[in-house]
Backbone as a ProteinNet text record, in pm:
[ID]
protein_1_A
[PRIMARY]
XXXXXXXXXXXXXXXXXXXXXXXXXXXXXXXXXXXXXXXXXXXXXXXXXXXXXXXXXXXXXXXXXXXXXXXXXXXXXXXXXXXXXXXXXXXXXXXXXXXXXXXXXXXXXXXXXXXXXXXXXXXXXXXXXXXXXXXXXXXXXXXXXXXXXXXXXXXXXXXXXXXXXXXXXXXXXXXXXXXXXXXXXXXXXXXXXXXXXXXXXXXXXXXXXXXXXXXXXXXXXXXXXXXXXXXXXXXXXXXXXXXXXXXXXXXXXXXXXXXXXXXXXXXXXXX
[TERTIARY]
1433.8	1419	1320	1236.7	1111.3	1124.8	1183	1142.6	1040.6	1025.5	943.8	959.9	931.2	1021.8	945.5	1016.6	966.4	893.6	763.2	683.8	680.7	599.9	551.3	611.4	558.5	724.6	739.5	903.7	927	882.9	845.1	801.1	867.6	796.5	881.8	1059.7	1042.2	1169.8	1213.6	1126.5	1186.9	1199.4	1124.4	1220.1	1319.7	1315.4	1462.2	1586.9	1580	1679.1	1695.8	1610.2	1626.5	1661.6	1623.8	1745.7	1874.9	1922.1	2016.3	2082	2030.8	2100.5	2135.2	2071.1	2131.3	2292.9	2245.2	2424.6	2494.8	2507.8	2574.1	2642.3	2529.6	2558.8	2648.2	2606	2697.1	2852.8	2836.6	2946.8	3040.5	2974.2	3115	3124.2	3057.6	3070.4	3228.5	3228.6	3326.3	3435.9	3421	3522.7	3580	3505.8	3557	3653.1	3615.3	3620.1	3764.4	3766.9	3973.3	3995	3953.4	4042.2	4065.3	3977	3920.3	3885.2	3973.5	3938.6	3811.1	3731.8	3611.7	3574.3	3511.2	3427.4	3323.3	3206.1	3064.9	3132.4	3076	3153	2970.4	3008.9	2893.5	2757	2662.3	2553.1	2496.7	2527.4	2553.4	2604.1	2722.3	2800.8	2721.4	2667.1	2595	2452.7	2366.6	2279	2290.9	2412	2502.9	2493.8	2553.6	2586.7	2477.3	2379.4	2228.2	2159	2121.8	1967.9	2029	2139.2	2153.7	2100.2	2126.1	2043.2	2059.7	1955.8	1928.5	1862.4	1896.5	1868.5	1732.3	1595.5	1457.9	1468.7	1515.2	1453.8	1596.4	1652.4	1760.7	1756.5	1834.1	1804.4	1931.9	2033	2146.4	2220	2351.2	2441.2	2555.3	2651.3	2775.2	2924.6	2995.9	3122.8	3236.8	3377.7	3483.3	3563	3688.3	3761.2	3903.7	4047	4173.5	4178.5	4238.9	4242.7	4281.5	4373.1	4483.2	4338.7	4247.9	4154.1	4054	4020.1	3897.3	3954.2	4054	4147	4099.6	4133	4108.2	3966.8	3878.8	3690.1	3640.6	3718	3633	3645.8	3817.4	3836.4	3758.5	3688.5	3641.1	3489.2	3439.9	3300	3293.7	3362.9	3388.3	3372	3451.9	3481.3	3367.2	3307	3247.4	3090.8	3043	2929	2782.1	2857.9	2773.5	2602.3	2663.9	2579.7	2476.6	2450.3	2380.6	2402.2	2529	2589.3	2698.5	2654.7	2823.3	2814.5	2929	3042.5	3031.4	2941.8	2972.4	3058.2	3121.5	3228.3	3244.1	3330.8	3364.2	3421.2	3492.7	3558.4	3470.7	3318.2	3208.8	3116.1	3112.2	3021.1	3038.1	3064	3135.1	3031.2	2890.5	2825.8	2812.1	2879.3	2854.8	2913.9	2842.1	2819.8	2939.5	2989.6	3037.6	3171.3	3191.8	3341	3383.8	3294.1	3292.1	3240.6	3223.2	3155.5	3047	3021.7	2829.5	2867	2798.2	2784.9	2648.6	2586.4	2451	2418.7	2237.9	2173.1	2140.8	2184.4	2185	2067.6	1966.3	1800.5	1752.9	1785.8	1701.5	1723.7	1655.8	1646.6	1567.2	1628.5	1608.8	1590.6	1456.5	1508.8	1470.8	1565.5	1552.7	1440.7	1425	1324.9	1431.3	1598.8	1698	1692.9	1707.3	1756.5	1686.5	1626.7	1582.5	1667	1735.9	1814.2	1976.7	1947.2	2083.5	2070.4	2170.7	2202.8	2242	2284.8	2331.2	2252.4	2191.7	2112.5	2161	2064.2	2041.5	2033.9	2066.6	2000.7	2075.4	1986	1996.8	2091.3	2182.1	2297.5	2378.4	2502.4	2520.7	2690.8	2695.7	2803	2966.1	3040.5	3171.6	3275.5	3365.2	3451.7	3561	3706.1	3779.9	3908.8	3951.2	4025.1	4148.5	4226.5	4401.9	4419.1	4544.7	4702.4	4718.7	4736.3	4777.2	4922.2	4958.9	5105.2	5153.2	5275	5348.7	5407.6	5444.5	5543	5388.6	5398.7	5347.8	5304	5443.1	5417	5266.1	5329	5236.2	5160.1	5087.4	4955.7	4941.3	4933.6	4904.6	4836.9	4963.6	4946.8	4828.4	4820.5	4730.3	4603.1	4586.2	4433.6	4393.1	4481.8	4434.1	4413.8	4440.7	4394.7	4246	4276.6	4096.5	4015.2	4054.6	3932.2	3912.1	4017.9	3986.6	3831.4	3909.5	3775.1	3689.1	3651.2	3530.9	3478.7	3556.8	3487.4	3450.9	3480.7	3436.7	3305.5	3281.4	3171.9	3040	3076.6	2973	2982.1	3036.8	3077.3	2928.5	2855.2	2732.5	2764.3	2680.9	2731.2	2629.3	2518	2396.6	2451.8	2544	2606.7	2634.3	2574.4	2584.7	2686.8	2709.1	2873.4	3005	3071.3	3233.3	3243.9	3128.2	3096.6	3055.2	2952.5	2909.3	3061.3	3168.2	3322.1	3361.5	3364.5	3452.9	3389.4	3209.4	3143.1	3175.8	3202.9	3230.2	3375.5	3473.4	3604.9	3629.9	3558.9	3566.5	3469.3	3392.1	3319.2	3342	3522.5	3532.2	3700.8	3659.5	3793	3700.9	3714.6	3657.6	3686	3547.5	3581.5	3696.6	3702.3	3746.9	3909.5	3946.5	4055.5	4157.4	4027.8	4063	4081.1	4004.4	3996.2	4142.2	4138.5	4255	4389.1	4406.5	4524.6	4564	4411.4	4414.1	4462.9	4402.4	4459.2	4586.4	4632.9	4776.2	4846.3	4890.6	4902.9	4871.2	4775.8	4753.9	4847	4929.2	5029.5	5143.1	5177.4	5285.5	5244.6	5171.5	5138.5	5058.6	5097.2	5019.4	4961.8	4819.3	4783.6	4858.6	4942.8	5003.2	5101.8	5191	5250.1	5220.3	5090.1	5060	4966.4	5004	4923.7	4819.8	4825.3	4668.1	4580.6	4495	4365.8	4305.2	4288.5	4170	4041.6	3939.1	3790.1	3738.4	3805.1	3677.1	3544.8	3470.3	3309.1	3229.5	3155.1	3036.5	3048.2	3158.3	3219.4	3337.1	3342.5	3489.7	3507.2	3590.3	3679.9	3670.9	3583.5	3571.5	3607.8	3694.8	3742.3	3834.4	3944.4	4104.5	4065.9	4129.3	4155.7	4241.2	4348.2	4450.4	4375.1	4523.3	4490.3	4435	4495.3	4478	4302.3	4263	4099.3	4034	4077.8	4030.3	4122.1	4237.6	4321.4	4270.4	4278.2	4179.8	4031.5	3988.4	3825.9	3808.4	3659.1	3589.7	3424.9	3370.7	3260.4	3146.2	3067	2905.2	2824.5	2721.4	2576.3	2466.4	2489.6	2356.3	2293.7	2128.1	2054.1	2033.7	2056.8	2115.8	2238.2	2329.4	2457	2542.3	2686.8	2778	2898.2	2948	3015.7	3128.1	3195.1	3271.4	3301.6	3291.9	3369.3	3496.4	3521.6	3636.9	3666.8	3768.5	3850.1	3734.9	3796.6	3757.2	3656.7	3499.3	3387	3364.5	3364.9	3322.1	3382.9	3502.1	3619.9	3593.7	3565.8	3533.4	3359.3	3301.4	3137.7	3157	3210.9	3229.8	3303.6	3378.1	3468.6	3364.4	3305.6	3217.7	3078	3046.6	2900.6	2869.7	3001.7	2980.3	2865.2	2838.7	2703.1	2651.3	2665.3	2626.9	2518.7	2502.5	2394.3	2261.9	2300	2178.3	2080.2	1939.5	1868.2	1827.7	1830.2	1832.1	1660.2	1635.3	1511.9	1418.1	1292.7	1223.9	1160.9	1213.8	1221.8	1322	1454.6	1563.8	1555.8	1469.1	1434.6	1400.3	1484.2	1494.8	1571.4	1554.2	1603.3	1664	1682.5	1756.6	1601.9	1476.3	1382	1348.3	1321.8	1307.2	1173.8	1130.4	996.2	978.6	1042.3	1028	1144.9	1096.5	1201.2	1101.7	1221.4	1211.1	1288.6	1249.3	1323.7	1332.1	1299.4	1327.2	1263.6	1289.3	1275	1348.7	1398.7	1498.6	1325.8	1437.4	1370.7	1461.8	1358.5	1521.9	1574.7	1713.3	1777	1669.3
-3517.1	-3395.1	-3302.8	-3239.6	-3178	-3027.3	-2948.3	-2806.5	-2704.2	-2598.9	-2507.8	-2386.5	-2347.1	-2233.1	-2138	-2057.2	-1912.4	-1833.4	-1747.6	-1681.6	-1811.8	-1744.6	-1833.6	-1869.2	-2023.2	-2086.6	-2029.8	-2043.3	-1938.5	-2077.1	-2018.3	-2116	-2227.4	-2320.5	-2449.1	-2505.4	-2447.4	-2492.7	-2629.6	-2730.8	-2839.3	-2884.7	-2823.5	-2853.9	-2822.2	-2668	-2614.5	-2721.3	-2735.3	-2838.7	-2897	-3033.2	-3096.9	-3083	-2940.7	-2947.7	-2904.5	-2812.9	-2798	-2936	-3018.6	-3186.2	-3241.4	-3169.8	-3284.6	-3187.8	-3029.1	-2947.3	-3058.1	-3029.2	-3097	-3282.6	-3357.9	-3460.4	-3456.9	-3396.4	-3378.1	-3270.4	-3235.7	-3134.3	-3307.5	-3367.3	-3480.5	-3542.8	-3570.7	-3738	-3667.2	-3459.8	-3440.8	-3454.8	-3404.6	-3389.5	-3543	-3649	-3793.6	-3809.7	-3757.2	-3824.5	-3757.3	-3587.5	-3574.7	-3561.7	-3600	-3618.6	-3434.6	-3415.8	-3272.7	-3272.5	-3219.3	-3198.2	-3114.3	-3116.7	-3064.9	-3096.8	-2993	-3054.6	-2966.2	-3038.4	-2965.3	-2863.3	-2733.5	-2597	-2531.9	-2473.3	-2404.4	-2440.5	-2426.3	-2416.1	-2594.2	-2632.4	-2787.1	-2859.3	-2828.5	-2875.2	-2925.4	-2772.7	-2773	-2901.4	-2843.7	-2997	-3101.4	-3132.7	-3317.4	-3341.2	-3273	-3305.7	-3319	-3221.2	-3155.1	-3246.3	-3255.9	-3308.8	-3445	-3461	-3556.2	-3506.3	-3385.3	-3298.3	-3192.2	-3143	-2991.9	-2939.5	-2811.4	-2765.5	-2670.8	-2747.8	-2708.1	-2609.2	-2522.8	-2357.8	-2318.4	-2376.5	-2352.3	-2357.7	-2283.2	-2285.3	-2288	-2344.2	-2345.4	-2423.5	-2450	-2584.3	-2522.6	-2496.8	-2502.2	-2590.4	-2550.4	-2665.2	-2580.3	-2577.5	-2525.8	-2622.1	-2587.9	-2676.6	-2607	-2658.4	-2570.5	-2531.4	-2413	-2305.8	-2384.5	-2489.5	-2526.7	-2619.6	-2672.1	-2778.8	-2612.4	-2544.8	-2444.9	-2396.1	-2347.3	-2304.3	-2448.3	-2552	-2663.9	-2722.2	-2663.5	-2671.7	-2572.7	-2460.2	-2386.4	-2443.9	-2528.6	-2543.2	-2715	-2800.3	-2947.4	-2849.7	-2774.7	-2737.8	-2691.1	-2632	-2604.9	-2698.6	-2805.5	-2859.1	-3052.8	-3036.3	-3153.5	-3126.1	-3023.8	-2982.2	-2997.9	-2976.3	-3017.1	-2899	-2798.5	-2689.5	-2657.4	-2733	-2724.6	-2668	-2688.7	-2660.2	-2505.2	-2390.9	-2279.1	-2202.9	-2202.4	-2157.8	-2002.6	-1931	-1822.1	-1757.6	-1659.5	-1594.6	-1406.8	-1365.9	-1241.9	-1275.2	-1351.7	-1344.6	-1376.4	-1442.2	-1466.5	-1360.6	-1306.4	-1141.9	-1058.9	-974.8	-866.5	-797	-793.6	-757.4	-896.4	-978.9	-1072.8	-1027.9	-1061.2	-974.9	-1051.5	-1152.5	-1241.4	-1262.2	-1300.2	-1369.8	-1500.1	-1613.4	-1698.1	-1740.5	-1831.7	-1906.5	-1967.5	-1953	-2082.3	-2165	-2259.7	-2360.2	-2341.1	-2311.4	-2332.2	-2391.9	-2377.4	-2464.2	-2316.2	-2304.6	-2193.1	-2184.4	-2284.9	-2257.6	-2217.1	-2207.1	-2211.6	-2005.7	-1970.2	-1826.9	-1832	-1757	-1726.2	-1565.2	-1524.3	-1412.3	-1410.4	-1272.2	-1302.9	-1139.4	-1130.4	-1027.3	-889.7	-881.9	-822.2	-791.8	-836.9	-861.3	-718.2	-616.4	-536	-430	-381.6	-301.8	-407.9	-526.7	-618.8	-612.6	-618.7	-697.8	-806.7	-854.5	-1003.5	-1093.2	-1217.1	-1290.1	-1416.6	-1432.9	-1560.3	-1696.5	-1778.7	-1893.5	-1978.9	-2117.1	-2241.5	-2308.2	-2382.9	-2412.4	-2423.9	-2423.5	-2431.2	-2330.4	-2287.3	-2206.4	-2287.5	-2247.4	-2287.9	-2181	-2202.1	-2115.5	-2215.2	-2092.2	-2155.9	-2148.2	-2256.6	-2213.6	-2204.7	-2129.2	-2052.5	-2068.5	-2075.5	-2084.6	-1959.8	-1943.9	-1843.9	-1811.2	-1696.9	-1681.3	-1706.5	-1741.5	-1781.4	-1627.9	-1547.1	-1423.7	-1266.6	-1209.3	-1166.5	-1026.3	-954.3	-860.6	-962.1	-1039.3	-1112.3	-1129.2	-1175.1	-1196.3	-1079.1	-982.6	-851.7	-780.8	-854.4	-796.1	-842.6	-999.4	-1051.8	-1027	-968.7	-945.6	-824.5	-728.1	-611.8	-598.3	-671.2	-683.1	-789.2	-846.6	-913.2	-854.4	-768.9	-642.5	-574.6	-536.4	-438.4	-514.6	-600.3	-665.3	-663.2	-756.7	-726.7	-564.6	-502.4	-337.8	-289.6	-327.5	-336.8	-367.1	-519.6	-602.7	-516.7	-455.3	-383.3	-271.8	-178.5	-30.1	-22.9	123	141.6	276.6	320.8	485.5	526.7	495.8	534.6	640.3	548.2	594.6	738.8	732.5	943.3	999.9	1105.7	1144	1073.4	1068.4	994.9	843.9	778.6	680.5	676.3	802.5	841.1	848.4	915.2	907	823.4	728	598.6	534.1	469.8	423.7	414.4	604.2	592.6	548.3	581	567.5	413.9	295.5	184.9	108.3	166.5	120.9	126.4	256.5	290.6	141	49	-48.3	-193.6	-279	-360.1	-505.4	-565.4	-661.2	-739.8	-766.5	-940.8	-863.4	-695.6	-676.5	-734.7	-693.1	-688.2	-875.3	-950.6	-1071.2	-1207.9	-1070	-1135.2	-1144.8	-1003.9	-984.7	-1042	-1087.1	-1148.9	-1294	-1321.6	-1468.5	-1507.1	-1394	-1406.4	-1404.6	-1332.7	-1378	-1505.6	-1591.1	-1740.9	-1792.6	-1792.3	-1862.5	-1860.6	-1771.3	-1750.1	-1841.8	-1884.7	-1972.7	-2108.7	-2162.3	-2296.8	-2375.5	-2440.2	-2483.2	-2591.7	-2708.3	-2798	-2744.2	-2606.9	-2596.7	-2490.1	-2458.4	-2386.4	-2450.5	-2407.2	-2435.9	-2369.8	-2302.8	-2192.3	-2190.3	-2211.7	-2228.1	-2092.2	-2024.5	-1905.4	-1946.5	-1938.4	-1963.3	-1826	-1746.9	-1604.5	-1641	-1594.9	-1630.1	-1515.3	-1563.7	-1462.1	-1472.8	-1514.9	-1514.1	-1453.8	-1305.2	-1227	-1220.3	-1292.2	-1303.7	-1433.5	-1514.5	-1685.5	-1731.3	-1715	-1809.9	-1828.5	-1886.3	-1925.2	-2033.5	-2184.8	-2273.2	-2379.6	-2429.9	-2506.5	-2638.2	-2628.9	-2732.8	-2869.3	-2925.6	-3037.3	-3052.9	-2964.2	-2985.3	-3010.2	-3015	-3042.1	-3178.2	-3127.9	-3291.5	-3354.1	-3498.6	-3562.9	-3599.5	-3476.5	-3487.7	-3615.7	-3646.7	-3745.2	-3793.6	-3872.4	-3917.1	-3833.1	-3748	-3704.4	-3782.5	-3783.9	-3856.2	-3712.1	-3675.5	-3586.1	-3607.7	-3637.6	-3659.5	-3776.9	-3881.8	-4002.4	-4057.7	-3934.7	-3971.7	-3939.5	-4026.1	-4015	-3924.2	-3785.8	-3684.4	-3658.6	-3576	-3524.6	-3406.2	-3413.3	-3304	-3280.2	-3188.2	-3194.8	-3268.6	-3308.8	-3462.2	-3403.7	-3283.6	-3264.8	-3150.7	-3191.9	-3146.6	-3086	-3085.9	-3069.1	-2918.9	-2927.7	-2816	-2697.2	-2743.9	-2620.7	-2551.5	-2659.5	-2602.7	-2502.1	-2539.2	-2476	-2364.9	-2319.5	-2222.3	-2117.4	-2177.4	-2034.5	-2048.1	-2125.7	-2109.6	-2108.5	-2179.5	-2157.4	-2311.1	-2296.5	-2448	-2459.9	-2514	-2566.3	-2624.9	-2775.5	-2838.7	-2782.7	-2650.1	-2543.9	-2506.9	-2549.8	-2468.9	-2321.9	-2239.9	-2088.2	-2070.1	-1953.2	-1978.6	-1906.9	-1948.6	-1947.2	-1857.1	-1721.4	-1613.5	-1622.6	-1706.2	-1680	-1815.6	-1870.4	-2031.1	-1973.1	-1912.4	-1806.5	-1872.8	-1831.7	-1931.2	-1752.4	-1735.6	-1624.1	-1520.5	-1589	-1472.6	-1468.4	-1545.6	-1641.2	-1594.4	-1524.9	-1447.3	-1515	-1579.3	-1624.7	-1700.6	-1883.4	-1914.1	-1987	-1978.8	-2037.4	-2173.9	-2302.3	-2418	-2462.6	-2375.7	-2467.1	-2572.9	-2598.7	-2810.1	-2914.9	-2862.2	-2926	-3031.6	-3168.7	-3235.6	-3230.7	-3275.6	-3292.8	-3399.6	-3408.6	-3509.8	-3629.8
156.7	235.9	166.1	227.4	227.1	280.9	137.4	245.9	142.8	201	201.5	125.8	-22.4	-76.8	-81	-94.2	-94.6	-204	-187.6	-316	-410.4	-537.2	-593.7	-663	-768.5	-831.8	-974.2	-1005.3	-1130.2	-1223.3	-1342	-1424.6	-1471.1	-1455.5	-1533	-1488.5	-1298.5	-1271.9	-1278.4	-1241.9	-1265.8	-1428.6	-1511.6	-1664	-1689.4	-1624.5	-1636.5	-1600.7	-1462.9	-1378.9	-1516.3	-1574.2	-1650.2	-1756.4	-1778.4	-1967.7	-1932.8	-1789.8	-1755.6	-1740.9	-1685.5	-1651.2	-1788.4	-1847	-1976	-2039.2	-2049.4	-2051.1	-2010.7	-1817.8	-1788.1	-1812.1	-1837.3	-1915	-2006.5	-2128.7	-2230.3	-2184.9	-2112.5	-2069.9	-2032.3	-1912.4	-1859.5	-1916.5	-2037.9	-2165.6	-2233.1	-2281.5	-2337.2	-2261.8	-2080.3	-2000.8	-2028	-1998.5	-2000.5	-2112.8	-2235.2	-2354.9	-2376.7	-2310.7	-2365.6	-2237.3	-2104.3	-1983.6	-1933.6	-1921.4	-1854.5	-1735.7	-1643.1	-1499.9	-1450.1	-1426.5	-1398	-1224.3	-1145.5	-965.5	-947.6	-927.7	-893.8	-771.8	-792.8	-738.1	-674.4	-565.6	-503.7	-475.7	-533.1	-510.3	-577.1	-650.5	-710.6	-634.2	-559.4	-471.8	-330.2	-269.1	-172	-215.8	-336.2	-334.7	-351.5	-428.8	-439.6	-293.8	-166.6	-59.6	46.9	-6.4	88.3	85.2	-63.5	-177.7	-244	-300.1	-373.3	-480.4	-533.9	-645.8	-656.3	-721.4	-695.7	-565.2	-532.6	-428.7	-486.2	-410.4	-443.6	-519.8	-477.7	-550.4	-639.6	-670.5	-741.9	-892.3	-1002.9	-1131.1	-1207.4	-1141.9	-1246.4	-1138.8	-1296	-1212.6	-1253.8	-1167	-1132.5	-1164.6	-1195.9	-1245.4	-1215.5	-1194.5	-1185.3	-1279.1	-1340.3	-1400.9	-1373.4	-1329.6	-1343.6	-1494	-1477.5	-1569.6	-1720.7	-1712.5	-1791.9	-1891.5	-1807.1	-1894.5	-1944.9	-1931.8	-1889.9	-2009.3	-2086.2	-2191.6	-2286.5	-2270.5	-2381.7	-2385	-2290	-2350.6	-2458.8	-2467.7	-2565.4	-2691.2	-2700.6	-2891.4	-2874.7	-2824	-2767.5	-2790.4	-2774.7	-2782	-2912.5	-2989	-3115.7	-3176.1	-3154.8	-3273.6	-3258.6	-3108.1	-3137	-3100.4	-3020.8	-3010.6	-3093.6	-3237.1	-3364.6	-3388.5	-3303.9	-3329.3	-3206	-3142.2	-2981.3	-2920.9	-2899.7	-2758.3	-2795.7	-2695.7	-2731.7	-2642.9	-2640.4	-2519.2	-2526.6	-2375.7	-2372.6	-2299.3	-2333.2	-2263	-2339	-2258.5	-2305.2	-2425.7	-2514.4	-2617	-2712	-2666.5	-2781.8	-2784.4	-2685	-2664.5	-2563.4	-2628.1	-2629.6	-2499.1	-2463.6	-2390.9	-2237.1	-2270.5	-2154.9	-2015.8	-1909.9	-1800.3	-1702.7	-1695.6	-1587	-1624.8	-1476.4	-1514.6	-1568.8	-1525.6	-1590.3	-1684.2	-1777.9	-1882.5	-1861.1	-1974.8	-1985.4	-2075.8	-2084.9	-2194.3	-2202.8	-2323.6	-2351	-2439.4	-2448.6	-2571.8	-2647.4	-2751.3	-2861.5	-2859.6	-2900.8	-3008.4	-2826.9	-2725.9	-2601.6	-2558.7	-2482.7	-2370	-2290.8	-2206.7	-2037.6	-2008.5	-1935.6	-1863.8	-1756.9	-1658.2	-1576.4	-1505.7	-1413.7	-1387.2	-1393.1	-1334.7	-1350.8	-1502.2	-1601	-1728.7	-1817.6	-1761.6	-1861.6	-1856.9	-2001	-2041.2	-2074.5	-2028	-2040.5	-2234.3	-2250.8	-2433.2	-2414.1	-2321.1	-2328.3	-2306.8	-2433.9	-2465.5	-2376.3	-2244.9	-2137.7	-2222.1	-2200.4	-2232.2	-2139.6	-2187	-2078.2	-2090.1	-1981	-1957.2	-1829.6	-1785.8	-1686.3	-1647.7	-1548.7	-1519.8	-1556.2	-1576.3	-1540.5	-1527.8	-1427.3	-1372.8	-1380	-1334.8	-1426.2	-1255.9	-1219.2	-1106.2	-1122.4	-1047.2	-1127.9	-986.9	-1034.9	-930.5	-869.4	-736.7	-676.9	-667.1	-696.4	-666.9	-566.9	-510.8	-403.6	-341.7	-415.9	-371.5	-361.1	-249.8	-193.9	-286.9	-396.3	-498.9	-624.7	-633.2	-751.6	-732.3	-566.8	-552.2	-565.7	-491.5	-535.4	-620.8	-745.5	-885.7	-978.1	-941.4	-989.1	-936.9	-799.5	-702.7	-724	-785.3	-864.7	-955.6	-1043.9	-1181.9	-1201.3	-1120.8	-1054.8	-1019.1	-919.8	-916.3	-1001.1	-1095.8	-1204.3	-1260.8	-1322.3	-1390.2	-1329.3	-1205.6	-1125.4	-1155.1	-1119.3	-1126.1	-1227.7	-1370.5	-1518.1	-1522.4	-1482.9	-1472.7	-1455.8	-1290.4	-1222.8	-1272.4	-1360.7	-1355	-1481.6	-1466.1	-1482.9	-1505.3	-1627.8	-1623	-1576.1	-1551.8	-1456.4	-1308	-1251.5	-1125.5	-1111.5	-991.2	-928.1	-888.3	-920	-830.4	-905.4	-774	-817.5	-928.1	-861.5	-935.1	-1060.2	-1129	-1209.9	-1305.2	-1246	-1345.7	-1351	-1248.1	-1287.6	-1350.5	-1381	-1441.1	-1571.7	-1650.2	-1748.4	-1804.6	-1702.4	-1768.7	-1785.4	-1669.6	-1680.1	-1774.6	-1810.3	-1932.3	-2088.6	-2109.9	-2194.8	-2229.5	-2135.1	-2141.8	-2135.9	-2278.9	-2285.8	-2200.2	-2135.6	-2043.7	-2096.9	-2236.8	-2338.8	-2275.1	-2290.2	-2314.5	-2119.5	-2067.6	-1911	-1854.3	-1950	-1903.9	-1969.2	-2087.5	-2161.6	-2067.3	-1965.7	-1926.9	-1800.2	-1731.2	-1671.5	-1689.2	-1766.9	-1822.9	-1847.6	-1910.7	-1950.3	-1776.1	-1697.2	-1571.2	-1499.1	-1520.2	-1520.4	-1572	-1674.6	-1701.8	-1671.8	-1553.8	-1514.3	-1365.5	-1322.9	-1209.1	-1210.2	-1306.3	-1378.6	-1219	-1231.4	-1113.2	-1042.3	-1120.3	-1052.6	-974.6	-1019.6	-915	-818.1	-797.7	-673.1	-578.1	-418.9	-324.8	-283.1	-366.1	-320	-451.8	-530.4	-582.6	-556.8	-638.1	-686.6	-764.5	-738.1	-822.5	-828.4	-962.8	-948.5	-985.9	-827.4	-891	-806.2	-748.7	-736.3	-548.5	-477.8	-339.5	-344.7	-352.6	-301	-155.3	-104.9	30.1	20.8	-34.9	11	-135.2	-176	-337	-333.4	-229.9	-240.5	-180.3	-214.3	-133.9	-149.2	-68.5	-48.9	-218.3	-291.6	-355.7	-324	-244	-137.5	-159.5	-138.8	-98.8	-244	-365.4	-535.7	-546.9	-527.5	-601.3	-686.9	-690	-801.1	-840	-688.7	-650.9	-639.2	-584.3	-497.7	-588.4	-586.4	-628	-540.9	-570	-522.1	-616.9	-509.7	-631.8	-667.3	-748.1	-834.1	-943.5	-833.8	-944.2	-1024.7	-952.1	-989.2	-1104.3	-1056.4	-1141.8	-1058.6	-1071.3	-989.4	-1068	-999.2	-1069.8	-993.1	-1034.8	-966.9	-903.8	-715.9	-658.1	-641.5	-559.3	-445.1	-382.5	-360.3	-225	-112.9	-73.5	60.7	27.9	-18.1	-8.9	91.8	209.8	357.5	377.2	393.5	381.1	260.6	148.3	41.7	50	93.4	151.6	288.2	400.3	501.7	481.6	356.7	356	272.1	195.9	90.6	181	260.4	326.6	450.2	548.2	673.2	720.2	793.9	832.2	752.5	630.1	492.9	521.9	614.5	637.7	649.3	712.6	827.1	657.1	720.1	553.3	568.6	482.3	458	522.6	594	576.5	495.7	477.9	420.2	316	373.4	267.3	206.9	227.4	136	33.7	49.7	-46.9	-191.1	-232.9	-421	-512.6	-598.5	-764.2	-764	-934.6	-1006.2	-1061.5	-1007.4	-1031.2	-1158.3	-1272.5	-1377.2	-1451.4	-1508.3	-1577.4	-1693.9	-1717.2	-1892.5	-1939.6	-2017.5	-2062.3	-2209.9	-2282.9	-2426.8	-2438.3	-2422.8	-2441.4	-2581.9	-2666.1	-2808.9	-2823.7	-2876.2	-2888.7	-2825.4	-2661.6	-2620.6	-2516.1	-2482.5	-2375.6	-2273.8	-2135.8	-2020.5	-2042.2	-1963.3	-1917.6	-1915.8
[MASK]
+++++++++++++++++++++++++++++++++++++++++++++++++++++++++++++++++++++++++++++++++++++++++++++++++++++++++++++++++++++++++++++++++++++++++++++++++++++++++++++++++++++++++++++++++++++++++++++++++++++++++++++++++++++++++++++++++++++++++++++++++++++++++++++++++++++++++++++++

């Protein structure tokens, strides 16, 4: 398939793809190696199914893992990585912007055209999010979907902001993400994923990140990129729920990567 992208190309995307392909490589040799549940999630998802790949204008790869494996990759990247590879998160920096994790290549950086005034040092790698059990009882979801937004609202909170926002900016900036993500977490363990029917993925789709376990189960074989990985059972069902006519291509002004000004590959090769 042959399409058409938009403005001119950010530099060196298809190397990128390729040192990203190799993260990921080494990411499923570890998942294989201690039996780590891992499923190509979103935008990866969509090109396994689209492209058999990457999706043209795209610059990062995607992974979800249940919460319970997503907890046992950070001390498996520690301890077998051998200095390459590290795990970013709020508990490794203190300025990291997201909810989920990276796995990166340390000696590598990325910026992005967004990225001025950021402290948090980009580099190459690939997303992972971490999917949690939804509560069954109607107070707990609750409890837990407000304390999700909290964070979310941390994330975004800017003391720049005018007015009302301008106060909350600061008061939510004066409460550290690691402390907000911690407490979140701790609530994850009161709903371990095997025994819930509802699936949470906090990512970058608020209203579209719950979905019936049923549709992950023991995931399904996609081909990306000429490797066979792992999705969701029911691919079809989790694309149609965060994208709507998945098949349909975006058009042509919306054919965008992350807007990519500058990258440093180290001494890495691709995949």
């Amino acid at each position: 398939m042959t399409e058409q992208i938009a403005g001119a190309a950010e530099p060196d995307r298809r190397r990128l793809q390729l040192v990203e392909l190799s993260v990921l490589d080494d990411f499923t040799r570890l998942c294989a190696r201690h039996r780590l549940r891992y499923y190509l999630v979103y935008g990866t998802l969509l090109g396994a199914v689209r492209h058999h790949g990457f999706i043209p204008w795209d610059d990062d790869i995607d992974v979800a893992m249940p919460r319970e494996d997503y907890r046992r990759l950070a001390a498996v990247v520690a301890r077998e990585s051998q200095d390459r590879l590290v795990l970013q998160s709020h508990l490794s920096d203190a300025e990291f912007p997201y909810i989920f994790s990276k796995l990166v290549i340390g000696a590598t950086s990325v910026r992005q055209a967004k990225d001025d005034g950021v402290l948090f040092e980009r580099k190459i790698g690939i997303d992972i999010f971490a999917l949690d059990g939804v509560p069954n009882s109607r107070w707990a979801r609750f409890m837990s979907g407000a304390l999700l937004g909290l964070l979310y609202a941390r994330l975004r909170a800017r003391r720049r902001w005018h007015g009302p926002k301008r106060v909350a900016g600061w008061l939510l900036s004066a409460v550290p993400p690691r402390t907000l993500t911690w407490a979140y977490e701790a609530t994850t363990r009161m709903w371990p994923t095997p025994r819930s029917k509802t699936w949470r993925c906090p990512g970058p789709y608020r209203g579209r990140q719950t979905f019936a376990r049923e549709w992950f189960a023991d995931g399904a074989p996609v081909d990306f990129e000429d490797r066979q990985l792992t999705g969701p059972l029911r691919a079809s069902d989790y694309l149609t729920r965060v994208y709507g006519d998945y098949m349909k291509l975006p058009p042509v002004e919306a054919r965008v990567g992350h807007r990519i000004v500058d990258i440093n590959f180290g001494d890495q090769r691709p995949a």
